[in-house]
N, C-alpha and C positions, 0 to 999 in steps of 0.2 A: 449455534449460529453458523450459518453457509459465509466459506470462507472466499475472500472475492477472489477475481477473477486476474487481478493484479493486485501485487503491489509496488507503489512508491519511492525510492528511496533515496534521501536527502541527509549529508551531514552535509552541520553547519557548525563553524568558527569567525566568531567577530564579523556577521554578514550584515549587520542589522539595515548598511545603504539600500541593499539593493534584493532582498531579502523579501519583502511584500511582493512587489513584480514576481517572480520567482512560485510562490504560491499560490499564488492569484491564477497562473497560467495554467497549476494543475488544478486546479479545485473547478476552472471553468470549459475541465476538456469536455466535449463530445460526449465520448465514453465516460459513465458515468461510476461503473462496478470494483470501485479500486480503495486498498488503504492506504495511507501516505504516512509513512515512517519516517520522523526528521531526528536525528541523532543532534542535539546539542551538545558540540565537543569540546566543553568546559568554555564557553562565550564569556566574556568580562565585559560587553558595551552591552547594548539594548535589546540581543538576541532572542531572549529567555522573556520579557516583556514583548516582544512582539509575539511571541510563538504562542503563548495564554491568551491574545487577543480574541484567537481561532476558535469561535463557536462551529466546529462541525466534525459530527462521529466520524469522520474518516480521518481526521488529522490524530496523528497519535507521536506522544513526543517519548525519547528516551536522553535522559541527560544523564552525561560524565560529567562524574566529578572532578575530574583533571583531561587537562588536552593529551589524548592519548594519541591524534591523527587519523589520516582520512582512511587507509584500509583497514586499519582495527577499529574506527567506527562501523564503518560500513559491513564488516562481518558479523560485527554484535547485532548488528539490523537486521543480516539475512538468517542469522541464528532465529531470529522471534518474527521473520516475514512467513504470511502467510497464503502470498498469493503464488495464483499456478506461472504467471511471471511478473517479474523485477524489471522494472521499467529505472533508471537511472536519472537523476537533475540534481542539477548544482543550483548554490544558493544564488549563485549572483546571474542565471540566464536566463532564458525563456521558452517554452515550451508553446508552440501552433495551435489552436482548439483542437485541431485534427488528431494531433499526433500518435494519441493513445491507440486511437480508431482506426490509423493506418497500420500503426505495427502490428495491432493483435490481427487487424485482418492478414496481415502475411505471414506472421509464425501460423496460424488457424490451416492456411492455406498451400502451405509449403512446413509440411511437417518434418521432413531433415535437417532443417534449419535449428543453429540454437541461437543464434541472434542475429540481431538486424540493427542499424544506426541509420540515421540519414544525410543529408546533404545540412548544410549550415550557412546561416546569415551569421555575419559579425557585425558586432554592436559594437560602439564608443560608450562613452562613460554615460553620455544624456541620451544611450539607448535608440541613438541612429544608426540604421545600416550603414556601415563603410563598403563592405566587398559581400562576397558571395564566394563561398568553399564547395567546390564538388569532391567527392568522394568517390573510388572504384566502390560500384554496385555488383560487381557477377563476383562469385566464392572464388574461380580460377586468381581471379585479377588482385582480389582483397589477400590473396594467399600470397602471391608473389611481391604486393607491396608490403605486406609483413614482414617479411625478410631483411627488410632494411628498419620501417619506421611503423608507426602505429596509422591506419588509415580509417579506424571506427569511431568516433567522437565518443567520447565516456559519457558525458550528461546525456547521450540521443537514443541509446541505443535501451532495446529490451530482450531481456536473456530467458530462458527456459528455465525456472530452478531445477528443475530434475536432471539438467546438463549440469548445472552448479554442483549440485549436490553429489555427480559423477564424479567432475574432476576437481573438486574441491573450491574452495571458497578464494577469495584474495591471499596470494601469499605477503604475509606478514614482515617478511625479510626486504622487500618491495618497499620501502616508503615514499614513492615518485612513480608512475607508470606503470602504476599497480593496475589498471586496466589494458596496459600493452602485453606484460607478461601472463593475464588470463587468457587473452583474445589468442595467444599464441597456445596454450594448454586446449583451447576448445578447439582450435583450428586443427589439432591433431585427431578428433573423434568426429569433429560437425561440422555441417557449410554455417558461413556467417554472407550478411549480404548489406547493403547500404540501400535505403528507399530512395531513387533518384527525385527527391521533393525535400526543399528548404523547412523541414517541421522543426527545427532547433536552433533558438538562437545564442551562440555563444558571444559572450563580455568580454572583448579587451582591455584590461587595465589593469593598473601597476602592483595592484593588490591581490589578486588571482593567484591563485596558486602556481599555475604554470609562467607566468613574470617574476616569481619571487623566488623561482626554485629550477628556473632551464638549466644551469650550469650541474645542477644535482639529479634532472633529470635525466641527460646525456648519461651519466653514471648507471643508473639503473636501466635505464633502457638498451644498455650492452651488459649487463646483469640478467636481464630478462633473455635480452639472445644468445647468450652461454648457456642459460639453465633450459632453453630450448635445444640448439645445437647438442649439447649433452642427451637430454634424455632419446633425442632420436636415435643417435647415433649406440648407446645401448640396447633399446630397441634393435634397430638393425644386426649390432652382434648377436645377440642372440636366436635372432631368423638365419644368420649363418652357420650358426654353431648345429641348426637342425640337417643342415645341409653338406654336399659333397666340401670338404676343407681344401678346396683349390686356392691356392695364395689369393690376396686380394689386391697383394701391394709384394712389387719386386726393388727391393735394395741393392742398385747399382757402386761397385765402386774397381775404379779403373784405378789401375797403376802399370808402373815402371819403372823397375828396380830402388823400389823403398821396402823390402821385406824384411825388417825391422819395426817401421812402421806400420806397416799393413796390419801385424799383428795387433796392434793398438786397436788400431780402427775395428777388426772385426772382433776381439773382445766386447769391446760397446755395442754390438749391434748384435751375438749371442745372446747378453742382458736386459733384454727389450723388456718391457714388462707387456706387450702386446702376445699373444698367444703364437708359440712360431708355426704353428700349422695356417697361420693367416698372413705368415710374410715368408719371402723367400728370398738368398742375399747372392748376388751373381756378381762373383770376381772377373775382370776383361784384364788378362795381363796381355798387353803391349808393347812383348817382344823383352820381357824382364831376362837379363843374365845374372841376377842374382837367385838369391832361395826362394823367393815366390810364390814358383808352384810348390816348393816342398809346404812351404808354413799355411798355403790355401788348401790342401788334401788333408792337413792334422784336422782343420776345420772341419772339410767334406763330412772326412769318416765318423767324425764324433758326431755332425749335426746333420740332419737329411733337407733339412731346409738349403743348406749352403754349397753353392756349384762352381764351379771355373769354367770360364770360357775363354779362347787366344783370340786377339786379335791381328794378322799380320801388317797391316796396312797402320806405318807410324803416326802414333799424332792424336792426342785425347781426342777429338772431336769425333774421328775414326770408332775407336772407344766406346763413346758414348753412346756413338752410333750402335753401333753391334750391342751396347748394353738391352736395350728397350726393344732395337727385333729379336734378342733372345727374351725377353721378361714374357715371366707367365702370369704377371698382377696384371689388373686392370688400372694400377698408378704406378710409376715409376719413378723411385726416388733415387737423387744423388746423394755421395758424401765423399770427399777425397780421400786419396789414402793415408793423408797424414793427418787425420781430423778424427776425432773421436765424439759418438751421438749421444745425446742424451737419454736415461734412461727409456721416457718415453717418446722421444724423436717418432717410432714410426707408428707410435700409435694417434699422436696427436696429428700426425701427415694425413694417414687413412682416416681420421676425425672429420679432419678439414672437405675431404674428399667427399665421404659418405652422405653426412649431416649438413654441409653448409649449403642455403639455398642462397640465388641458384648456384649449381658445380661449380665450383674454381676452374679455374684452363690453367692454373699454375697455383700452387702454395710453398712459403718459404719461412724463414727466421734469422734468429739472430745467429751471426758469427761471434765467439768470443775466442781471444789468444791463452794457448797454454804456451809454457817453455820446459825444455830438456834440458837449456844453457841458462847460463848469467845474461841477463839482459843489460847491455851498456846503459850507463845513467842519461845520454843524450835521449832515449829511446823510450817513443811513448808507445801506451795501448792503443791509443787514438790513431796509429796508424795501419793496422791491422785489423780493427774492429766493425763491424758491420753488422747495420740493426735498423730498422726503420722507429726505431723508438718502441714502448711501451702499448701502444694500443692495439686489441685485437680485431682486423675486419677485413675488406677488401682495400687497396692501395687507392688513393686519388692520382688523380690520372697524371700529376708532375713526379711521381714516383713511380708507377705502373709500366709505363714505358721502359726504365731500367732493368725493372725485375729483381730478381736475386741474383745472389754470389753461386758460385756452382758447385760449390761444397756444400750448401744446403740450398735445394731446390727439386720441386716434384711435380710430375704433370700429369694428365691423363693421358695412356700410351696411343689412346688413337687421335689425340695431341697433335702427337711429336709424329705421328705415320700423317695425319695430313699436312703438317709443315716439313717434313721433311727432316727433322731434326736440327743437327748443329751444323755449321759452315765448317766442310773439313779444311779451307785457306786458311782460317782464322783460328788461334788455339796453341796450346803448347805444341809441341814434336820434340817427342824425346827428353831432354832437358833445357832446350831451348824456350825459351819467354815466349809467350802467347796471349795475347787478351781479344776480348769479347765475342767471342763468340757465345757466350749467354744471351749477353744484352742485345745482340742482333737478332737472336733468333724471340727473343721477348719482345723486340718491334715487329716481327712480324706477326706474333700470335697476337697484340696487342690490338691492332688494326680490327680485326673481328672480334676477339672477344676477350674484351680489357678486363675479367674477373679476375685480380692478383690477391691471393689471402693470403695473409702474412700473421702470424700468432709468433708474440716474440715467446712462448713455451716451446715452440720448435728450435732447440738449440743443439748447438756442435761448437765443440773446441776446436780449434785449427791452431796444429803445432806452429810457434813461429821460429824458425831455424835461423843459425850463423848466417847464412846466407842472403836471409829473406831483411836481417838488422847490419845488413851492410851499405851504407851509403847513396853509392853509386848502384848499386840493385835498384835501389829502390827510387833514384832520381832518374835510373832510367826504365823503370817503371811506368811513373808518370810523364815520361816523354812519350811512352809505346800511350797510354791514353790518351794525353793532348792529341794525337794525329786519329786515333780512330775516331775521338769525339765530332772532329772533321766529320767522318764517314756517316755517321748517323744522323747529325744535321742535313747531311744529304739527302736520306730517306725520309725527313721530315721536310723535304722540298727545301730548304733554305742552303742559300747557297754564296758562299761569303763574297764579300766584292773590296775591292782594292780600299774602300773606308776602313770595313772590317782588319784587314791585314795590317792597315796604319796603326790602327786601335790594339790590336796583339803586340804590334813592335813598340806601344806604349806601353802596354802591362806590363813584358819584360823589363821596362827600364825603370817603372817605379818598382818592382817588387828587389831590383839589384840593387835600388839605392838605399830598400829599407834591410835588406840583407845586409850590408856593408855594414850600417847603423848599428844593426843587432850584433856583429861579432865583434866590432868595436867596442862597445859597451857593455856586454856582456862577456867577457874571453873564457870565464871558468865554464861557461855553458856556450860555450860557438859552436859544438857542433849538433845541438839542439837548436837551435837558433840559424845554424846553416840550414838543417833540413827543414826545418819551416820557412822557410823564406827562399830556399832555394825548389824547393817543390812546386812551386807555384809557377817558378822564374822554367824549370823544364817542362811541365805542361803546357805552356804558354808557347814553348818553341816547339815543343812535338804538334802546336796546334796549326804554326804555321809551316811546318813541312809539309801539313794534312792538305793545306790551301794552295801549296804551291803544284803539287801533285795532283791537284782537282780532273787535269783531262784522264788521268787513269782511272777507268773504267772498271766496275764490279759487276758479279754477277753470280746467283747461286749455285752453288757445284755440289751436289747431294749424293752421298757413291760415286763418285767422280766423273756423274753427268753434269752436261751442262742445263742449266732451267731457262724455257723460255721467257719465263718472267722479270723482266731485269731488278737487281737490287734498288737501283734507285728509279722512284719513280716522284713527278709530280704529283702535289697533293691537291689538283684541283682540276678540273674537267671543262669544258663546255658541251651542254647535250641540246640537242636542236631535235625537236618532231618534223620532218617536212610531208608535208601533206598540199602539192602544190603554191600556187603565191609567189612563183620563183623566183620574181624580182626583190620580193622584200626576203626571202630567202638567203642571199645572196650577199643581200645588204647586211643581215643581220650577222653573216658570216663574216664579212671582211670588217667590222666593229670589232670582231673578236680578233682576228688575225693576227696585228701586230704584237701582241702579248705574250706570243709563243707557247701557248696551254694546249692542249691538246682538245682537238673539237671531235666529239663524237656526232652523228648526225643518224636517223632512221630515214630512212626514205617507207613513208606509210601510208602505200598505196599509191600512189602519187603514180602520173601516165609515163610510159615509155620514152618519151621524149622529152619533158620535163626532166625525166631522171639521165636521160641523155647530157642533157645541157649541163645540170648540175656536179654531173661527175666530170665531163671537160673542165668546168669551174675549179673541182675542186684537186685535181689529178695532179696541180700544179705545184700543191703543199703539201709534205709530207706527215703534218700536224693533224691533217683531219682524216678519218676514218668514217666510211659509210656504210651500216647496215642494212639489209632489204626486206619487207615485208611486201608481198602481194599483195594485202588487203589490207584496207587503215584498221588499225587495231583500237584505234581512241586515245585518247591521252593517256587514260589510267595506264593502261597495257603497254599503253606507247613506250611510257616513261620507263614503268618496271622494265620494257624488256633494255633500255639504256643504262637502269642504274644495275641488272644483274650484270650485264656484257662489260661494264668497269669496273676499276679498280680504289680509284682516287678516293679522298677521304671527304672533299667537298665538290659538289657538282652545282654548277650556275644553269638549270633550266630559263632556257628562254623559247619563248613561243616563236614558230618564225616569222611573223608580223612585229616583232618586236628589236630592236637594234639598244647598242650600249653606245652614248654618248661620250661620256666621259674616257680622256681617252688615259689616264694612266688608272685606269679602275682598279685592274690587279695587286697595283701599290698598297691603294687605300683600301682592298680586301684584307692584303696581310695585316696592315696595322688594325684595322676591326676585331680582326682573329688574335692578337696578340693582348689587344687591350679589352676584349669580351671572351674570355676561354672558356666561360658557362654556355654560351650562346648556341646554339643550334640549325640557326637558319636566321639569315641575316635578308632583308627585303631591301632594295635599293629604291630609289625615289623614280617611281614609273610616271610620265606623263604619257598622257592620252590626248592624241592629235584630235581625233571628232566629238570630243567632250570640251579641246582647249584647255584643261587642267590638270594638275596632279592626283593622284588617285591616292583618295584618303582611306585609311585604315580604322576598326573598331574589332573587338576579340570576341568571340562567342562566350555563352554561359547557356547552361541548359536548366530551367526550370518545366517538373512536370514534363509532360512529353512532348517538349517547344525546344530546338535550338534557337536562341536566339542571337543576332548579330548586333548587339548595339552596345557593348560595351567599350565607355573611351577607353581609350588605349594611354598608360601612365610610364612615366620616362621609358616611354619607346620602343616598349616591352608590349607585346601581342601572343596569341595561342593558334595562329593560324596563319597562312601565308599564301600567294598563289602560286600558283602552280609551275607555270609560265615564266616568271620572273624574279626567281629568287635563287641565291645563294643557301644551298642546303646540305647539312653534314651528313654524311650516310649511315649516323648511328641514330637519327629520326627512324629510317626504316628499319632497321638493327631491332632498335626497341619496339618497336607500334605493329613492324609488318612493311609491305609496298602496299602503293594503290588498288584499292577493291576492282581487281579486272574488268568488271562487269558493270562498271558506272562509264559511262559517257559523257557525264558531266559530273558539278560536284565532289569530283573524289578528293578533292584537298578539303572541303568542308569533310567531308565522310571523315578523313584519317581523323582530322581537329576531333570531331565528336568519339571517334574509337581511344582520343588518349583523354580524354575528359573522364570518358567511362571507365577505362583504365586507373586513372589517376594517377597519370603520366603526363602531365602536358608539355606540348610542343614547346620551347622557347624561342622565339623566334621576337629579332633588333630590329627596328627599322634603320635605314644611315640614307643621308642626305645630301653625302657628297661625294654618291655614283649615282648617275643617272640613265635611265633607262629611257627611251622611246616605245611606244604600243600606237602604229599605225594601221591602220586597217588596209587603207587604197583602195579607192573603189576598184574592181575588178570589171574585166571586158571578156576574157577571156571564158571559153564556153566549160572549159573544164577547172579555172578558177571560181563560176560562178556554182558550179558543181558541188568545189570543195567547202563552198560556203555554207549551202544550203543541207551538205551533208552534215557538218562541224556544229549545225544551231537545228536538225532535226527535230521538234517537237517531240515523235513517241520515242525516238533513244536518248534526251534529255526527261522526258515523264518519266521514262523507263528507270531512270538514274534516281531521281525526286521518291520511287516508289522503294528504290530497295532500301534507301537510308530508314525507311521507315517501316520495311518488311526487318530489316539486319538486325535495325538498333529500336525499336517502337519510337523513333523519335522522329518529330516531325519538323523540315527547316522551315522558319519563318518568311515571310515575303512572299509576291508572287513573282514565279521566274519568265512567266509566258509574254509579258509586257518586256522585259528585258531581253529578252530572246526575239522578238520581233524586230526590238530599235537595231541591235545588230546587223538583223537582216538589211534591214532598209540603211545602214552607214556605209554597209560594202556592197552592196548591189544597185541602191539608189531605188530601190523598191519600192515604195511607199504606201502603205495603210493610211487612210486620214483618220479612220477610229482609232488605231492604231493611236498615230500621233497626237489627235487629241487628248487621248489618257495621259498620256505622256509626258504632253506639258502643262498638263492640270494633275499631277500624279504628286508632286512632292509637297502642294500648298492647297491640295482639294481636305478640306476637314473630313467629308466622306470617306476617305480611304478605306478604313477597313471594310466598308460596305462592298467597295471597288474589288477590293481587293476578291473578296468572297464573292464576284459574281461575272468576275471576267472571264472569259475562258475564249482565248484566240486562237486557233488552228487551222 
């Protein structure tokens, strides 16, 4: 017997609801050359009596006699499958007639492919669509959302058994996301790809497997990315072992006269279980008058790996400096000199580095305390300890920003050569207290590239000394914090105000009254009870020294230059295209004005004399800043070339036809950003003077090769935004890219459709309570009516219309030529009467689509 050409395959437990539908949808595919394998996994309702129902040679049943689960069903099926591919279905979804027909045509057709899934409809319980699920379709995109989460739908997809049968079948250790951890195994030999078409409909409800087991999926699914992360990174040692053994990773650690300890320290890092031809450990002594150098040259000579180097210039930061321009690794890890690593410290560091996609910009661990002394009974572990917890991944972004402790922490070294390193103002000197200069230099890497991996298996002991469980160290400790915590709110643009300062001279006074409390009531433990309660009470004053001291100025000093970048910066911009209009130009500028933000402007293309007036306008304030283009570059270009020429972490494009009403807007910005910290681009409530109304919103979805825009939009929440008038974070472009240079119109639809394809989408809030103006004005002027006619060009907007559909095969819905006309005719007073008549027979003509496909205005 010729064995088909697919097969099927289906386990099922207790499905009997929805179990028919499910069947029905394979039995009535297209493609007709397939076997259907259903594993019965020990069902106890009416499973087993429906599945005998099935009069047809291709249904083929295997039943367990016990519930053994969905991967060891499903292997037992691939064990006795006998088709050239495994097409996947769950009992409770549904399957397109197409579906079969599409995928084999694309594995048939794209032969390095080992699997393929598609786009998905979600179902309710009575098997109505609710939403619509897009998926990254290109192998790049599916590879990089891998990294994080699963992006191939398990029921949709069809696999190659000769790939199967390569890298093995479902791992068994897997009981949950047992198709995330395969998809990750084949991703290392094959492209995988997503059919950008709705063929599979998956079931939402309470009885599905993925509702009755998320909390144990989460588990396995960072199971699945360890035994990934793992195998690569063995992999890779062993492609270096073929290779010249130049370090991979340099082992910094700076001291100053601890050579006692020192010796602690490079014992543990001797003991690496890492190969020491792949690490190398570089002492910075800093000017030590004790044995030092004698106890780092025992090291030298015995170990070839192990070097000393002076630093004269006092002051760890100094140090650490000199550590990373001498490193010969391509990662550069710390560890202090009183700290002792764990065995596998640097190989789990170079782990992180090699194997995690994508790269870290920094990876760290846990601090745990050892002791040399008696530790006083007031004295806890909890005050020296440091750990982000238990889990291993990247840091979310309320913890990212700190970073690590500087005992354990590692970067990659052209890192720290593009930042610059550590702030030599900031930091110990000699035996003098010092703090943050970690955490400042982790806000700056953070801004671009917020990847913090943190595996609490990266551990180091950190001695805690007499000195360090003294008191007054340590209260005034937390005073040296409270005031720098000042400094860093600064960098995140917040900037405390006389409320704030009321509010701190209140913290201090409840945390003294619950101190008193505590040593009164407690006297055998008061000075346990003093430093918890009096800790609080000196943070809380080192926080407002930080405030009182606000007009002192920072600013980064790197080798003891100074950077023209200042430390603190706002974190919010305003960018203006001007492209003549210079009345409303003008207008839109002095809307923003009183807010103090800084206004970037292009001048693009715009006449000599225009740009004359405007820069008299603007000469005035030192807030705004104007760049020059000869030629209009278009929006797209416009905009990239604004958002690469800044800094800021949010930018407010606005068109310059468009002005801000509202006048304390930037208030009710921050409180948006503070109570939506997921959000990404925030749209403000735009009206439209020559429409008379507000401009409503709807998010795209792409089925088949159609963008479409008609999705409502649900609490507020959209995948798209314009261009012109929105509040936007700059890790939109960070993620997606800038605007495709080459569109002249569109390009905010373009990006929408590149993060869909992605499967990335934009997040973007609407808010209601800043308002935006979008005035057109009729123009007079000869070279206003200029900038008009060039701004709604027909073949540089077709031009636009063509590439979305040259880049991405996807074609926008709507005709834009009708749209582009009315423009014309609201700022020039131009009028078409065919024009107009479509117009306003355009939204209530039943004929539209006819219309639609046979206008063509030019």
């Amino acid at each position: 017997m010729k064995d088909p050409e697919v097969t099927v395959l289906m386990s099922v437990y207790n499905g009997e609801k929805y179990l028919r539908e499910a069947i029905d949808s394979i039995l009535n595919q297209t493609f007709k050359d397939f076997e259907f394998l259903i594993v019965n996994d020990g069902s106890t309702d009416k499973t087993a009596e429906i599945l005998k129902s099935y009069d047809d040679h291709r249904v083929k049943i295997i039943n367990n006699k016990k519930n053994i689960g969905l991967t060891k069903s499903l292997n037992k099926g691939l064990k006795v499958a006998r088709g050239k591919y495994i097409a996947r279905m769950d009992a409770d979804d549904i399957s397109m007639h197409e579906r079969l027909e599409r995928e084999i045509y694309f594995l048939e057709t794209h032969q390095d492919y080992a699997v393929v899934g598609t786009f998905l409809k979600i179902l309710d319980e009575d098997s109505e669509v609710i939403r619509h699920l897009e998926r990254p379709i290109k192998d790049a995109d599916i590879r990089e959302f891998l990294n994080n989460d699963n992006c191939i739908p398990h029921g949709s997809v069809m696999v190659r058994k000769a790939c199967l049968l390569d890298v093995g079948f479902y791992d068994e250790s897997i009981a949950r996301s047992q198709d995330y951890e395969l998809w990750l195994r084949l991703s290392e030999k094959y492209r995988l790809a997503n059919i950008p078409e709705y063929l599979y409909a998956w079931r939402a409800h309470k009885e599905n497997i993925e509702s009755r087991y998320r909390s144990e999926q989460v588990g396995f699914v960072e199971m699945a990315k360890e035994k990934a992360i793992e195998r690569r990174f063995v992999n890779i040692l062993a492609k270096i072992k073929d290779k010249d053994r130049k370090p991979r990773i340099s082992a910094v650690v700076c001291t100053y006269n601890r050579s006692h300890l020192l010796r602690l320290c490079l014992e543990s890092l001797v003991n690496q279980s890492l190969d020491k031809s792949l690490y190398e450990v570089i002492v910075v002594d800093n000017n030590s008058t004790d044995d030092t150098l004698k106890v780092v040259k025992e090291f030298s000579l015995k170990y070839p790996n192990f070097r000393v180097i002076q630093e004269k210039k006092q002051g760890l930061s100094y140090a650490r400096n000199r550590g990373y321009h001498e490193a010969c690794g391509e990662f550069v890890a710390y560890i202090d000199n009183d700290a002792k690593a764990d065995r596998d410290w640097v190989r789990n560091i170079l782990r992180a580095f090699e194997a995690v996609l994508p790269q870290p910009s920094a990876v760290g661990g846990k601090i745990l305390p050892y002791y040399l002394s008696k530790k006083p009974d007031w004295f806890l572990d909890k005050y020296v300890v440091f750990t982000w917890g238990d889990k291993v991944g990247f840091l979310k972004a309320s913890n990212a920003k700190y970073g690590f402790y500087g005992s354990n922490m590692a970067f990659p070294k052209v890192v720290l050569e593009q930042y610059g390193g550590f702030r030599s103002d900031l930091g110990m000197v000699g035996d003098k207290m010092g703090l943050g200069e970690e955490t400042e230099l982790f806000y700056r890497i953070y801004k671009d590239h917020p990847y913090f991996w943190y595996d609490p298996r990266i551990k180091v002991e950190h001695l805690v000394t007499q000195l360090n469980m003294n008191i007054f160290y340590r209260l005034n400790r937390s005073f040296i914090n409270g005031r720098i915590s000042i400094m860093f709110e600064r960098i995140e643009g917040i900037k405390p105000t006389f409320f704030d300062m009321t509010n701190v001279l209140k913290e201090i006074g409840i945390y003294s009254v619950k101190l008193i409390f505590r040593v009164r009531l407690w006297r055998k433990y008061w000075q346990r009870n003093f430093l918890d309660g009096a800790i609080p009470i000196s943070r809380s004053f080192g926080r407002l020294i930080g405030m009182i001291r606000l007009n002192t100025d920072f600013s980064v000093e790197i080798e003891g230059k100074e950077s023209n970048k200042p430390l603190f910066e706002t974190d919010i911009a305003v960018c203006i295209l001007f492209y003549e209009k210079l009345e409303q130009t003008i207008e839109c500028i002095k809307s923003v004005l009183p807010s103090g933000v800084k206004i970037y402007i292009l001048n693009n293309g715009s006449s000599s004399s225009s740009r004359k007036i405007l820069e008299g306008f603007c000469n005035k304030y030192k807030q705004i800043k104007i760049f020059d283009s000869d030629t209009n570059l278009g929006p797209a270009a416009g905009r990239n070339y604004l958002i690469n020429h800044t800094t800021e972490d949010w930018l407010l494009f606005l068109d310059n036809d468009t002005y801000v009403k509202t006048k304390d807007w930037l208030n009710k910005f921050y409180k948006h950003v503070s109570l939506h910290k997921h959000a990404e681009v925030f749209i403000p409530n735009l009206f439209d003077v020559h429409e008379n109304r507000y401009v409503t919103y709807k998010s795209f979805r792409i089925e088949g090769n159609n963008a479409i825009h008609d999705v409502e939009i649900v609490d507020d929440l959209t995948n798209t935004f314009p261009g012109g008038a929105s509040f936007v974070n700059r890790k939109v472009f960070n993620r997606l890219g800038t605007y495709d240079k080459k569109m002249f119109a569109f390009e905010e639809f373009e990006l929408t459709i590149r993060s869909i394809l992605k499967g990335k989408m934009i997040k973007a809030r609407l808010i209601y309570d800043i308002e935006l103006v979008h005035d057109h004005k009729y123009v007079k002027k000869k070279e206003d009516v200029n900038a008009v006619m060039t701004r709604y060009n027909y073949e540089s907007i077709e031009s636009s219309y063509n590439r979305i559909v040259e880049k991405h095969d996807i074609m926008l819905d709507g005709n834009w030529h009708i749209w582009v006309a009315k423009q014309i005719e609201n700022v020039t007073k131009k009028s078409n009467p065919f024009v107009d008549f479509v117009w306003k027979k355009w939204v209530s003509n039943p004929l539209k689509s006819i219309v639609r496909s046979i206008i063509e205005i030019k």
